[in-house]
C-alpha positions, 0 to 999 in steps of 0.5 A, a space after each residue: 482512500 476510504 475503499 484502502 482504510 476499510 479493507 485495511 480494517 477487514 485484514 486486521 480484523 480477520 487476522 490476514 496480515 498488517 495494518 495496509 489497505 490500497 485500492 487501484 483506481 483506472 479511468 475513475 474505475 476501481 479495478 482492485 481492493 487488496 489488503 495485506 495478507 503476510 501472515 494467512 498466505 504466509 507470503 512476506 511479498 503479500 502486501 497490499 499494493 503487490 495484492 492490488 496489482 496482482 488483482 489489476 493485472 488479472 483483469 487489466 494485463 501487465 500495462 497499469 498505465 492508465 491507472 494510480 494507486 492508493 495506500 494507507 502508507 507510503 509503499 515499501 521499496 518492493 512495492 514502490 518497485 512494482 508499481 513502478 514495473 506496472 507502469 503505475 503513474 500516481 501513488 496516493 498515500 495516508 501514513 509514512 514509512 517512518 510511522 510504520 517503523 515506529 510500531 516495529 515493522 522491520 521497513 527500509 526507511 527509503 522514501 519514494 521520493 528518494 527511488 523517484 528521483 535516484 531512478 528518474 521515475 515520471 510517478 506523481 506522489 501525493 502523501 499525507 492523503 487522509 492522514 489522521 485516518 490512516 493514523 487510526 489505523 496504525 493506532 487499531 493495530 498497535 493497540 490490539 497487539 498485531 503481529 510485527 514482520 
């Protein structure tokens, strides 16, 4: 987690896109650290952990079952989707989607928790992971006025 919080800070401070940081670790190897970046690729499907898994499938294929991915924050319905279609099985996350909305991100408020069950998903969700410093992160971004999608 601290790999995801120090590359959500290196987005943020080169203005890629919001405050998010995920790492994908395989067998205790990272095999990839991706932050967002909406806003420099102009991609509004270019958030962290759709990043990482691009990142991972390059060197990995398609099938990331051997893998769990860290997040600052509770992945976003998109990308709890697609860690779901790479066969991700632990999702390990700081912040809350709740706390996302409260800076005036546009989430959809549907825990994954929620997608777990509804779709019967056998993934491992582990929250709150580091939390106060995932929180430092949100406060960074709110205070140098980041840019809200």
């Amino acid at each position: 987690m601290k790999q995801a919080i120090q590359t959500a800070y290196d987005g943020i401070n080169a203005k890629d896109g919001g405050p998010f940081g995920a790492v994908i670790v395989c067998d205790g190897e990272v095999m990839a650290v991706a932050h967002n970046r909406v806003i420099i690729d102009r991609d509004p499907t270019a958030h962290a952990e759709i990043n990482a898994i691009r990142e991972a499938s390059k060197k990995l294929g398609i099938n990331l079952s051997s893998c769990e991915i860290y997040s600052t924050t509770e992945p976003c319905p998109m990308c709890f989707s697609a860690i779901n279609w790479a066969g991700i099985k632990k999702v390990i996350f700081g912040t809350k989607i709740e706390d996302v909305a409260e800076l005036g991100f546009r989430e959809i408020k549907i825990k994954d928790e929620t997608m777990k069950f509804l779709a019967k998903l056998d993934i491992e969700i582990v929250k709150d992971f580091m939390r106060d410093e995932c929180i430092e992160i949100l406060k960074h971004y709110e205070k140098i006025g980041g840019h809200r999608y």
